[in-house]
ChimeraX commands (.cxc) that place a marker at each C-alpha (Angstrom):
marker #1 position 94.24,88.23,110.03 radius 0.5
marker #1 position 92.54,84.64,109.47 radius 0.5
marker #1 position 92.76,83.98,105.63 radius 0.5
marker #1 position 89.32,83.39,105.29 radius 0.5
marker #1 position 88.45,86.73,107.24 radius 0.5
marker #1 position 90.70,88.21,104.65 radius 0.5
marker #1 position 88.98,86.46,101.79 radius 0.5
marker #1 position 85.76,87.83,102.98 radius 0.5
marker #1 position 86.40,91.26,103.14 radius 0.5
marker #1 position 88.02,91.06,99.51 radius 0.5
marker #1 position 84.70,89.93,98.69 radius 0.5
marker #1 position 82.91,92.36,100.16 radius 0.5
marker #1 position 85.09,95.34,99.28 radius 0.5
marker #1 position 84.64,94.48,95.57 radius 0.5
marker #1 position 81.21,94.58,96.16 radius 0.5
marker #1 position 80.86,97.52,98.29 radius 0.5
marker #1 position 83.40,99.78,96.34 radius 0.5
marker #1 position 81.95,99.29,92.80 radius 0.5
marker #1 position 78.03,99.95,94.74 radius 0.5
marker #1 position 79.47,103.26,95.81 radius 0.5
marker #1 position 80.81,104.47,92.41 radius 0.5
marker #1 position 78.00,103.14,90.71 radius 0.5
marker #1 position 75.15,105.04,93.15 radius 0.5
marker #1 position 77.53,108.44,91.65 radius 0.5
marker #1 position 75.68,107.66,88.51 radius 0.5
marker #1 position 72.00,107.99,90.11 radius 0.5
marker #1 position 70.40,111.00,88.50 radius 0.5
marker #1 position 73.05,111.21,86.11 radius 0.5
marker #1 position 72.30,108.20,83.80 radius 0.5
marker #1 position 72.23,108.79,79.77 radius 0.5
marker #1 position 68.78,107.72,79.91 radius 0.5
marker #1 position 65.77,106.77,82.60 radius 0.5
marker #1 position 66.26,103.40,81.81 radius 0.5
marker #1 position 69.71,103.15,82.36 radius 0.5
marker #1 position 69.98,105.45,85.91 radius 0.5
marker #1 position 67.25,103.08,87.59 radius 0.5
marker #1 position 69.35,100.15,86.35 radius 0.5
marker #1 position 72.54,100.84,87.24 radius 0.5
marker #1 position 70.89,101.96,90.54 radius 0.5
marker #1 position 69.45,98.62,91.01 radius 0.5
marker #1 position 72.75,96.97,90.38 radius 0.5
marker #1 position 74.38,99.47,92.90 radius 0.5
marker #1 position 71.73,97.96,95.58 radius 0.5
marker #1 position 72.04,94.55,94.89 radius 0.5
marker #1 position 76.13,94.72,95.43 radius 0.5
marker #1 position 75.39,96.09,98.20 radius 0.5
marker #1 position 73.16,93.78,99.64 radius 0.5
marker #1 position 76.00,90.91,99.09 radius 0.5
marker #1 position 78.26,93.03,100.96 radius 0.5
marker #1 position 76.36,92.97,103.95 radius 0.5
marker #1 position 76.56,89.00,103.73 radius 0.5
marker #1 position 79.88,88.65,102.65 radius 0.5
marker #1 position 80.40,91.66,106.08 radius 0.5
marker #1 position 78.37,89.99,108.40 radius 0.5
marker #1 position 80.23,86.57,108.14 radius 0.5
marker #1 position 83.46,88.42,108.15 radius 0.5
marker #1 position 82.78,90.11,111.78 radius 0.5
marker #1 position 81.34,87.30,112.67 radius 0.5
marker #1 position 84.54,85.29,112.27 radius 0.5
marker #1 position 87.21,87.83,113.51 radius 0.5
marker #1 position 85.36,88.04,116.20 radius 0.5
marker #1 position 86.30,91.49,117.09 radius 0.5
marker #1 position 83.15,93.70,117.95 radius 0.5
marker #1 position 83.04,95.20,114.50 radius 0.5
marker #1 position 79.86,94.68,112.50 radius 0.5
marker #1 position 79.29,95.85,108.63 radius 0.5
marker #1 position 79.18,98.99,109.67 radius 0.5
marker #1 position 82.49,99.68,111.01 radius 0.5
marker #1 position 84.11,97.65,108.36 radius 0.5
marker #1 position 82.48,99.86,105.42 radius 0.5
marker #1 position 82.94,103.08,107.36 radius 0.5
marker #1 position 85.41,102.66,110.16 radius 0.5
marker #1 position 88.38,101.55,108.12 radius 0.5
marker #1 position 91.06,103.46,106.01 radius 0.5
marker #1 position 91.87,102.99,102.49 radius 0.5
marker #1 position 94.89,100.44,103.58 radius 0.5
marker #1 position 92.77,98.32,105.13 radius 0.5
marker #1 position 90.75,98.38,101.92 radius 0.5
marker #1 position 91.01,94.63,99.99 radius 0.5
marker #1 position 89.23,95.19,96.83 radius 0.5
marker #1 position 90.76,94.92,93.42 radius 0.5
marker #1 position 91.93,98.23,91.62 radius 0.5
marker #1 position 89.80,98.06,88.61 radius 0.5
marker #1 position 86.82,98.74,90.82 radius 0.5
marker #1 position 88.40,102.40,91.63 radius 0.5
marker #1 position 89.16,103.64,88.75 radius 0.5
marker #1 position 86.79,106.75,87.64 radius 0.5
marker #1 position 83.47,105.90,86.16 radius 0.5
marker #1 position 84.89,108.25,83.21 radius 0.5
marker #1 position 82.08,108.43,80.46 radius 0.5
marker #1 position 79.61,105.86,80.23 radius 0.5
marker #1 position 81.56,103.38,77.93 radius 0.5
marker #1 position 84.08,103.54,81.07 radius 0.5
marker #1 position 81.58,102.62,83.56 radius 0.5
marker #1 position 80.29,99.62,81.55 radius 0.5
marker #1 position 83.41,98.62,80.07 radius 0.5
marker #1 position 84.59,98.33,84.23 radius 0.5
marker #1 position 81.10,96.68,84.90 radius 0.5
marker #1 position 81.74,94.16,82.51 radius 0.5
marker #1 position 85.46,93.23,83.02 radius 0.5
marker #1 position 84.54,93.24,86.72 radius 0.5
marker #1 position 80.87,90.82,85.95 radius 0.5
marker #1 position 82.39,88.88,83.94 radius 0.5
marker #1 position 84.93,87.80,86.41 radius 0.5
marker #1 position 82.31,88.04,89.18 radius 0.5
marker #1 position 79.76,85.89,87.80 radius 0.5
marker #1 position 82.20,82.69,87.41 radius 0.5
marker #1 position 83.83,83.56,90.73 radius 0.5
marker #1 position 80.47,83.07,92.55 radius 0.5
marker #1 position 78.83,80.25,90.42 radius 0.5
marker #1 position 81.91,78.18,91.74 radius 0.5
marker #1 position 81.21,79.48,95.60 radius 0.5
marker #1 position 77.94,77.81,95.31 radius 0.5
marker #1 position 79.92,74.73,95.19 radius 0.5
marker #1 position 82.19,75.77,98.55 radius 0.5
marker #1 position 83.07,73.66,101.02 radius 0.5
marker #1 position 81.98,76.43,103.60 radius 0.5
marker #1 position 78.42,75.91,103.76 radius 0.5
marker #1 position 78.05,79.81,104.45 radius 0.5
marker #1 position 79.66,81.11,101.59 radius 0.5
marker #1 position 78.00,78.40,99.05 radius 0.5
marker #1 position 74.48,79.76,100.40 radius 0.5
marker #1 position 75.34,83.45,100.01 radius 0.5
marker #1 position 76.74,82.82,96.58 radius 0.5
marker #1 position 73.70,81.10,95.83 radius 0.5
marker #1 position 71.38,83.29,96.93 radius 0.5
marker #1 position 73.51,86.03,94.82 radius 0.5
marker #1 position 74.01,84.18,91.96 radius 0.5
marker #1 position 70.52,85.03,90.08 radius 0.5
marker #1 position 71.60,88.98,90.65 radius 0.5
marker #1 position 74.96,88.41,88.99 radius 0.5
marker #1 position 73.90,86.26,86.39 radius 0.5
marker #1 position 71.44,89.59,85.26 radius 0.5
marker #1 position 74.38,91.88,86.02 radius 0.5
marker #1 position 76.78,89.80,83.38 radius 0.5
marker #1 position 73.76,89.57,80.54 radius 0.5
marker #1 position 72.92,93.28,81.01 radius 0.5
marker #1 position 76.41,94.43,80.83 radius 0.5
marker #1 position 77.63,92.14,78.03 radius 0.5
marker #1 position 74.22,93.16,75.95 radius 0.5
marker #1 position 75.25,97.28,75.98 radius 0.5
marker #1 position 79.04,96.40,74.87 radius 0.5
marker #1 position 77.77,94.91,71.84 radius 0.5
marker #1 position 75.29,97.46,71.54 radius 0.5
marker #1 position 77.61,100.60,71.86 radius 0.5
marker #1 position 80.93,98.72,70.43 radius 0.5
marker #1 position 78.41,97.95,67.07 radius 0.5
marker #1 position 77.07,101.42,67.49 radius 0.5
marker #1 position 78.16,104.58,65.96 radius 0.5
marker #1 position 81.43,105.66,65.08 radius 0.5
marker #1 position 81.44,107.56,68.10 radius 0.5
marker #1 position 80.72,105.02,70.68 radius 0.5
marker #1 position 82.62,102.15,69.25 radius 0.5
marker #1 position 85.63,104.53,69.22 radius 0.5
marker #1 position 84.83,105.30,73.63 radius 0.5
marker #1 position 83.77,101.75,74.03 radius 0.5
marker #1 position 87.56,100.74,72.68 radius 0.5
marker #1 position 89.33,102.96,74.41 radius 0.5
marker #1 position 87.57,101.97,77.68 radius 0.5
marker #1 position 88.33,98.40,76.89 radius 0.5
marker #1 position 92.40,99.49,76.00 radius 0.5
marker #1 position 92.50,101.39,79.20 radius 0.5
marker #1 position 90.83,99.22,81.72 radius 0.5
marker #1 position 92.20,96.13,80.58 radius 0.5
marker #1 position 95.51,96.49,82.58 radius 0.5
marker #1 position 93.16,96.06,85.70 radius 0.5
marker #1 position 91.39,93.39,84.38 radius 0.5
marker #1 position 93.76,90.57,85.62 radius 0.5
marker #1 position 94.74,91.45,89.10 radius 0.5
marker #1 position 91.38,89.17,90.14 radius 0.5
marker #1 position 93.56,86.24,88.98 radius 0.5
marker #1 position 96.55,87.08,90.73 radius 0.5
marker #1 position 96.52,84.49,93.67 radius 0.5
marker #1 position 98.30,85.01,96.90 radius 0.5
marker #1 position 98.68,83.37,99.46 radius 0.5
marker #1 position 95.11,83.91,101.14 radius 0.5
marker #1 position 93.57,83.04,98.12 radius 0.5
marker #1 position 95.65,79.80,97.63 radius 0.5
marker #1 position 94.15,78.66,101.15 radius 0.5
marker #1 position 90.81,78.96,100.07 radius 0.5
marker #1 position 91.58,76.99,96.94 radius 0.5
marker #1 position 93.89,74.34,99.25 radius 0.5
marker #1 position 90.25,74.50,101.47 radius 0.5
marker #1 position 88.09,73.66,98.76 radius 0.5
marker #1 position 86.35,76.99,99.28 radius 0.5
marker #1 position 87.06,78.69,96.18 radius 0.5
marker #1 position 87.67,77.72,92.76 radius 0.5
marker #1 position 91.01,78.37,90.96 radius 0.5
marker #1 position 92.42,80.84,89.64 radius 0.5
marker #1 position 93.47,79.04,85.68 radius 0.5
marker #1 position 89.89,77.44,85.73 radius 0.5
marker #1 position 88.10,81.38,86.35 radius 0.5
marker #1 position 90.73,82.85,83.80 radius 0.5
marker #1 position 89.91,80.53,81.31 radius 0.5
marker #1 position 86.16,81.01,81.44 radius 0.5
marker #1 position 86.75,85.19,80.95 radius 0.5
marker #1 position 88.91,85.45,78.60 radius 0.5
marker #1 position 86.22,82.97,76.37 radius 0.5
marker #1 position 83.17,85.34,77.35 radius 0.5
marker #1 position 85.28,88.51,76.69 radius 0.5
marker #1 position 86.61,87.28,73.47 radius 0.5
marker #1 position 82.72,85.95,72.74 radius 0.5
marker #1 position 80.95,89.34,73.32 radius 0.5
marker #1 position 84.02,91.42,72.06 radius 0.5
marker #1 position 83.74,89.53,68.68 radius 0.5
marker #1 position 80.08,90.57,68.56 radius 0.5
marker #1 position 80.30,94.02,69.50 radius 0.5
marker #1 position 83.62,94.38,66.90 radius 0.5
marker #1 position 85.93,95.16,69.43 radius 0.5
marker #1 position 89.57,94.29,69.59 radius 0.5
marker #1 position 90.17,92.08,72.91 radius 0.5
marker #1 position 94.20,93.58,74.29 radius 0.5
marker #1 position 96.34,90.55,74.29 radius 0.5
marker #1 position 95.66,88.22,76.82 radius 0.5
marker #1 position 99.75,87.79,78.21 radius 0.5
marker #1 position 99.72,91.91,78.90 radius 0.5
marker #1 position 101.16,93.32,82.24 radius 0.5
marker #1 position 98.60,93.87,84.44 radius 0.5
marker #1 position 98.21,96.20,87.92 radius 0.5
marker #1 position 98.10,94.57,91.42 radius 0.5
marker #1 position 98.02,95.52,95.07 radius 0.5
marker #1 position 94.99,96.40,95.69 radius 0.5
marker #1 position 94.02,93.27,97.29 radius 0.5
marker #1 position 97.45,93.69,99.84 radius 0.5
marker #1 position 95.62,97.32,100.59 radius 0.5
marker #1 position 97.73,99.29,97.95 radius 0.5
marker #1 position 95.66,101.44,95.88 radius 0.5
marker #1 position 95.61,104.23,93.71 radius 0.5
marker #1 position 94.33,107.96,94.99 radius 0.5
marker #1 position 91.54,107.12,93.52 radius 0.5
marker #1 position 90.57,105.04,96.96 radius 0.5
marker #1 position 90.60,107.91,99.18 radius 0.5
marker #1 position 88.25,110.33,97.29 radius 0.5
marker #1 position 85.53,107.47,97.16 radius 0.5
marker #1 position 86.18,106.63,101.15 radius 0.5
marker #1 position 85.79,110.43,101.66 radius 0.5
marker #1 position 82.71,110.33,100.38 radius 0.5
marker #1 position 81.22,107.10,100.97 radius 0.5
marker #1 position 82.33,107.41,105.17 radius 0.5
marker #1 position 81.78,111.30,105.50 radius 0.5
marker #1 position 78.83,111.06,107.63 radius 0.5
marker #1 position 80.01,108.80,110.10 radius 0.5
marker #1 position 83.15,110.44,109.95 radius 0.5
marker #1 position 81.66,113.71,111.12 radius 0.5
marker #1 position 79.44,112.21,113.80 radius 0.5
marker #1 position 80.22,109.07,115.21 radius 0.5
marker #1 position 78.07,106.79,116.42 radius 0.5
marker #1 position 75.34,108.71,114.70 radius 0.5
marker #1 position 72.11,106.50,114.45 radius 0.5
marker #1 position 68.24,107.18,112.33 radius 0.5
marker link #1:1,2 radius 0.2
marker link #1:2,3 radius 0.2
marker link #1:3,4 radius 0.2
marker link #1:4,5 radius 0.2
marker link #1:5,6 radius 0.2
marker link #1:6,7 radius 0.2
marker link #1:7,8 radius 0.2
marker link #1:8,9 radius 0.2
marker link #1:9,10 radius 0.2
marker link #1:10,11 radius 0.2
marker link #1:11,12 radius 0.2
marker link #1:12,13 radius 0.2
marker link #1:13,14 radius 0.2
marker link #1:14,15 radius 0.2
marker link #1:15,16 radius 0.2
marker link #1:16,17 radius 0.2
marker link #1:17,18 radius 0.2
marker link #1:18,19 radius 0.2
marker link #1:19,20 radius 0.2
marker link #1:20,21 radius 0.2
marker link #1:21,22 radius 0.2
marker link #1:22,23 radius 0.2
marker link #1:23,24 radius 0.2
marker link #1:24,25 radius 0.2
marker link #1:25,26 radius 0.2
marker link #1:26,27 radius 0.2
marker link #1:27,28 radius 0.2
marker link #1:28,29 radius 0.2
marker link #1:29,30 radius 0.2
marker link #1:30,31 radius 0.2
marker link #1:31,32 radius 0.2
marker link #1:32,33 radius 0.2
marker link #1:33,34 radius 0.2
marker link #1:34,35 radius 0.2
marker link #1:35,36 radius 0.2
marker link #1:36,37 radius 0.2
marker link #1:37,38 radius 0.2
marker link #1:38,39 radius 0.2
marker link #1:39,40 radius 0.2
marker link #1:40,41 radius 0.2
marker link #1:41,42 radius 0.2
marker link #1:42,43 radius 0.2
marker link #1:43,44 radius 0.2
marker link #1:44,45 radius 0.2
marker link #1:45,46 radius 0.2
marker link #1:46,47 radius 0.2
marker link #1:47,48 radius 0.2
marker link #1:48,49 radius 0.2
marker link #1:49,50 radius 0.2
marker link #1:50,51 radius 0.2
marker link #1:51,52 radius 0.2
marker link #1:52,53 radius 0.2
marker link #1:53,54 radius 0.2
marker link #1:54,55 radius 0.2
marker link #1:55,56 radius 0.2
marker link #1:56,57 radius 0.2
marker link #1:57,58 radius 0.2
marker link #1:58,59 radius 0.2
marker link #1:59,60 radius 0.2
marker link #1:60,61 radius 0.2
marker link #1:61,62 radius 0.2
marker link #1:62,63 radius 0.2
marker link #1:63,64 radius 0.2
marker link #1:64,65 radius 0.2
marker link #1:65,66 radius 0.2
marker link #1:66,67 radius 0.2
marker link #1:67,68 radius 0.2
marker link #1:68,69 radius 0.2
marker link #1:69,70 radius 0.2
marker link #1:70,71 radius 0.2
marker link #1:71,72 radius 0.2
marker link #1:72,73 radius 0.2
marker link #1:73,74 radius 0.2
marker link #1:74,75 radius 0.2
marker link #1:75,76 radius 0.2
marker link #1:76,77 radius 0.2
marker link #1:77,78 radius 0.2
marker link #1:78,79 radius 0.2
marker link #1:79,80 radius 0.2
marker link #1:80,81 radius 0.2
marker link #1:81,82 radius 0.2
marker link #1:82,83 radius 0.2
marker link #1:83,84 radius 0.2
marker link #1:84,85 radius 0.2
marker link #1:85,86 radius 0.2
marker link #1:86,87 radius 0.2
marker link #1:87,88 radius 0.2
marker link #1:88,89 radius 0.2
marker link #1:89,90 radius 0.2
marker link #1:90,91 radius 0.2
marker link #1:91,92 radius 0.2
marker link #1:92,93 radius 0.2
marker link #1:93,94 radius 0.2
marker link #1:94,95 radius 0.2
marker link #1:95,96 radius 0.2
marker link #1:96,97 radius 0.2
marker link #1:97,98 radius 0.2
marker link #1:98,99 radius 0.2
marker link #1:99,100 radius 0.2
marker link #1:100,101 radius 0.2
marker link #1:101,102 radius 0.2
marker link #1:102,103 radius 0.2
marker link #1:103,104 radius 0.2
marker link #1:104,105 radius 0.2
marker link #1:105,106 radius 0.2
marker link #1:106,107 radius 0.2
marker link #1:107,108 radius 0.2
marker link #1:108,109 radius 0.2
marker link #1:109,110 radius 0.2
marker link #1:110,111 radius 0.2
marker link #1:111,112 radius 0.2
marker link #1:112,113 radius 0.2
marker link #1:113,114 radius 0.2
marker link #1:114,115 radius 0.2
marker link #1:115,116 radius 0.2
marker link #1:116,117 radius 0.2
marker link #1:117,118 radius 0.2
marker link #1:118,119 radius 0.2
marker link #1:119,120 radius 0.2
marker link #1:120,121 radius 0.2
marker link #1:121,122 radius 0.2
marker link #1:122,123 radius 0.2
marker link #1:123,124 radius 0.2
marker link #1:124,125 radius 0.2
marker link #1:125,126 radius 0.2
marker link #1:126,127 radius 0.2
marker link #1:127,128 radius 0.2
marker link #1:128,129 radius 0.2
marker link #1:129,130 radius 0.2
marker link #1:130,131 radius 0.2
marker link #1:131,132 radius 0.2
marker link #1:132,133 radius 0.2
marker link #1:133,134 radius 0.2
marker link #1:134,135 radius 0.2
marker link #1:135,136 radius 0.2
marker link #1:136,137 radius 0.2
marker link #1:137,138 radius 0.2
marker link #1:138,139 radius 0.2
marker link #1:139,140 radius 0.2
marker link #1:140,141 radius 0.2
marker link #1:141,142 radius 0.2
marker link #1:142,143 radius 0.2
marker link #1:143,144 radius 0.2
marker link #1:144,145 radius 0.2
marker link #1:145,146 radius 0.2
marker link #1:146,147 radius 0.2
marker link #1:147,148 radius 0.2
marker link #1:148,149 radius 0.2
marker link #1:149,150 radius 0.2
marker link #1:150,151 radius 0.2
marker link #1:151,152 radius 0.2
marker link #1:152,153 radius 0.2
marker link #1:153,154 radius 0.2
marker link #1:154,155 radius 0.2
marker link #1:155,156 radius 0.2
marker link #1:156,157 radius 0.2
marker link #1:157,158 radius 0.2
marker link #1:158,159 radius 0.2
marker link #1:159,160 radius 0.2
marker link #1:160,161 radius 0.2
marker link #1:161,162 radius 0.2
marker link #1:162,163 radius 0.2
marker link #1:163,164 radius 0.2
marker link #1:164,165 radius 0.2
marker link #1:165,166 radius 0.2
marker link #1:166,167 radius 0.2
marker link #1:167,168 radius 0.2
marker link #1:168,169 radius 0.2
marker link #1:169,170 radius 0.2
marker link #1:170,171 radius 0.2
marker link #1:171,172 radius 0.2
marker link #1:172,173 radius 0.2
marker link #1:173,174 radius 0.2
marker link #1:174,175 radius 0.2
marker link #1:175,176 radius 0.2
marker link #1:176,177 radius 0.2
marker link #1:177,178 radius 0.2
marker link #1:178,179 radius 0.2
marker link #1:179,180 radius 0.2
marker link #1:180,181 radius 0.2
marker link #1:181,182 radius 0.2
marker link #1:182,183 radius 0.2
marker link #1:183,184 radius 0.2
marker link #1:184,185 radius 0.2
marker link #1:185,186 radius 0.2
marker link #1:186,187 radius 0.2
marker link #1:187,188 radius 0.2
marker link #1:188,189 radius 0.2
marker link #1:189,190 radius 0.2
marker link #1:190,191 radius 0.2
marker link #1:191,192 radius 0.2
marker link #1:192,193 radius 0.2
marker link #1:193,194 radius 0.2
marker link #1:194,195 radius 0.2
marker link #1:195,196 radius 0.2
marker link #1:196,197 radius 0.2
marker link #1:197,198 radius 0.2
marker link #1:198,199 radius 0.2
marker link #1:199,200 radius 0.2
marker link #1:200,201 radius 0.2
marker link #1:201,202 radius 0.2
marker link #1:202,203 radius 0.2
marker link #1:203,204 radius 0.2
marker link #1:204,205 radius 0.2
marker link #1:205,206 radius 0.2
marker link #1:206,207 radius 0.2
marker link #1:207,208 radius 0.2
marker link #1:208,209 radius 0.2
marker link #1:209,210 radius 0.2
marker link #1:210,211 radius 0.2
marker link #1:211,212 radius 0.2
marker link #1:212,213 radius 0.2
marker link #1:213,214 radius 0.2
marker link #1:214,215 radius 0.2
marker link #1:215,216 radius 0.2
marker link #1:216,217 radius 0.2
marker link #1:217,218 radius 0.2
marker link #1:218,219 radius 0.2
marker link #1:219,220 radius 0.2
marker link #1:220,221 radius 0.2
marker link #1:221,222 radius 0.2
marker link #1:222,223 radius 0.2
marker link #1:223,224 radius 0.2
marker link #1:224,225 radius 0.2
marker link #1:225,226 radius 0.2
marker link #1:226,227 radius 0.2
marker link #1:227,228 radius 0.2
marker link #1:228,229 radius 0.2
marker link #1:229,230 radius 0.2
marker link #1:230,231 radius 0.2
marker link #1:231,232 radius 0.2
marker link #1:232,233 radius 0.2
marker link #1:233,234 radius 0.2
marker link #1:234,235 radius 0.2
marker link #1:235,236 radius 0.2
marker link #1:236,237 radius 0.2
marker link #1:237,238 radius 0.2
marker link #1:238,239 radius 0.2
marker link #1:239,240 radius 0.2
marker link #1:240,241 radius 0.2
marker link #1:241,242 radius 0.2
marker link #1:242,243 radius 0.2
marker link #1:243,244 radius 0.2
marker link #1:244,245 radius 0.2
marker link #1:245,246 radius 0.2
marker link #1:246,247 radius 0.2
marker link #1:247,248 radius 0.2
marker link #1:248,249 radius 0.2
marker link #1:249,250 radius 0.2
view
């Protein structure tokens, strides 16, 4: 597969796979507030995986549109990064994931803008003002529930111990990735590791968390297609309908 095919569907797969586990929450959500928000996040990842889809097919050239790539492919064909699969857990889980993952997300695409691919520098800047909210709203409730109670500084840690041997894998280059960087399409991976580990360590220090050592092992494969069982439930779900009846249509 082209290596900028491949660098769009890792794109896309982030975005799509962390939409699906965050539309579990809808109806769910500790509060009003909080179930129409993380809703609205849910949509807007979602709408950049259509782009980051639609340029993807487009390229391959191979008769598949966003469709068949969310629905039509199995969890090995899957390229997005394992900390998006793991359980939304309690709610310090799911924001503790949100914000590793926005963090991350929100220096990845401010550098797209500047691609050399004119396509991918207009889709990151037309998503750019929907991650920038994303990062603020997620960094805002770690402070508030690691500075909380007893109760939910005690979740919000563990979430940050437990998910934090995910957290790296986005700056674990191969070789598809080091083509976009040779290509001047995206920016590197020291430069985006740098930048998150200072806003981490920032917004940890306010919400009086411990930050896990920087040098710890972390998990990869996920972006070569190996994932945990998580992967399969979410694809079970997420591609049951077309699944059961192809081709099906509104």
């Amino acid at each position: 597969m082209d290596d900028k095919v491949n660098y769009l569907l890792r794109l896309g797969d982030n975005a799509l796979i962390l939409s699906q586990q965050l539309s579990r929450w809808c109806g769910k959500g500790p509060a009003l507030e909080e179930d129409m928000a993380l809703t609205n996040v849910a949509l807007d990842l979602l709408g950049q995986t259509r782009l980051w889809y639609d340029y993807a097919a487009e390229l391959e050239g191979a008769g598949r549109d966003e469709d068949a790539l969310a629905f039509l492919r199995d969890a090995h064909e899957f390229k997005n990064c394992l900390l998006l699969e793991q359980p939304n857990g309690n709610y310090a889980d799911t924001l503790m994931r949100q914000f590793y993952f926005d963090t991350w997300h929100y220096f990845l695409i401010e550098g797209l803008t500047r691609s050399a691919d004119p396509r991918i520098a207009a889709i990151a800047e037309k998503s750019l003002k929907e991650v920038t909210y994303h990062l603020r709203r997620s960094g805002d409730l770690i402070v508030r529930l690691g500075d909380g109670t007893d109760v939910s500084h005690a979740k919000t840690q563990a979430a940050a111990n437990a998910l934090w041997m995910y957290s790296g894998e986005v700056f674990a280059y191969d070789t598809v990735d080091e083509a976009m960087v040779a290509a001047g399409i995206a920016p590197a991976a020291a430069d985006l590791r740098a930048q998150w580990l200072a806003h981490v360590d920032e917004v940890f220090t306010e919400a009086t968390l411990t930050m896990p050592p920087a040098d710890a092992w972390m998990q990869s494969g996920g972006k070569q297609g190996r994932h945990s069982e998580h992967l399969g439930y979410i694809l079970a779900e997420m591609q049951f309908l077309q699944r059961a009846y192809p081709g099906a249509t509104w």
